[in-house]
N, C-alpha and C positions, 0 to 999 in steps of 0.2 A: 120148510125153507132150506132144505138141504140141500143136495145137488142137481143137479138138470136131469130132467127126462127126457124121454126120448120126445115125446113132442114137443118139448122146448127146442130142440137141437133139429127137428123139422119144417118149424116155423121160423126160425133161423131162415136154414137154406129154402124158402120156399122167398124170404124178404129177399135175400142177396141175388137168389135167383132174378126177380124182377127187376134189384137193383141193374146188376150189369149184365143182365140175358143172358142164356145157357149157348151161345156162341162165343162170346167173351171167355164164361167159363170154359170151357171146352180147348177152347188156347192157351189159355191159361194151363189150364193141366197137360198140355201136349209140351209144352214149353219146359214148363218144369221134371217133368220122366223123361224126355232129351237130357236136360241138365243134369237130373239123375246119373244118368246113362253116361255122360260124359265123364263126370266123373269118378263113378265106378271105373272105367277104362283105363283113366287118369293114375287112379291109383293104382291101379292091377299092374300096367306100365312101369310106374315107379318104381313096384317091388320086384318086378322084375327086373328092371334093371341095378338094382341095387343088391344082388344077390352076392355072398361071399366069395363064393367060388368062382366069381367073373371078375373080381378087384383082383386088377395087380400088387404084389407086396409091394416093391420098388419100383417108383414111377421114376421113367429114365432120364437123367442128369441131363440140363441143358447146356449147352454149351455157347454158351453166351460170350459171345468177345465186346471188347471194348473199343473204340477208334480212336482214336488220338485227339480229332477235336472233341470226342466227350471228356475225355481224361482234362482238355485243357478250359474246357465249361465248368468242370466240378471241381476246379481247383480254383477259379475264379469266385 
């Protein structure tokens, strides 16, 4: 009464098989090694772009003005 054997674990997939046919399966697994793949990409992306040596120290000061009718909104 220990673990599964391998003919448990065949008789398994031989059920699921008939359950949802080996077409079903079959997309299923395409579907999911796509997604895989994505993202693996996903992240390789990421870290590339998030490299030290690509970050600026100082991100440049914006120069934001202010107009007169905001100054006289924010004081109301």
């Amino acid at each position: 009464m220990g673990g599964f054997s391998i003919w448990h674990w065949l008789v398994v997939l031989v059920i699921v098989a008939l359950i949802f046919g080996t077409k079903k399966l079959r997309n299923i697994g395409e579907d999911m090694g796509s997604a895989i793949k994505s993202f693996r990409k996903g992240m390789q992306d990421g870290d590339e772009s998030a490299k030290p040596s690509e970050l600026k120290a100082d991100p440049p000061a914006s120069s934001h003005t202010v107009n007169e009718s905001d100054k006289d909104r924010v004081e109301r």
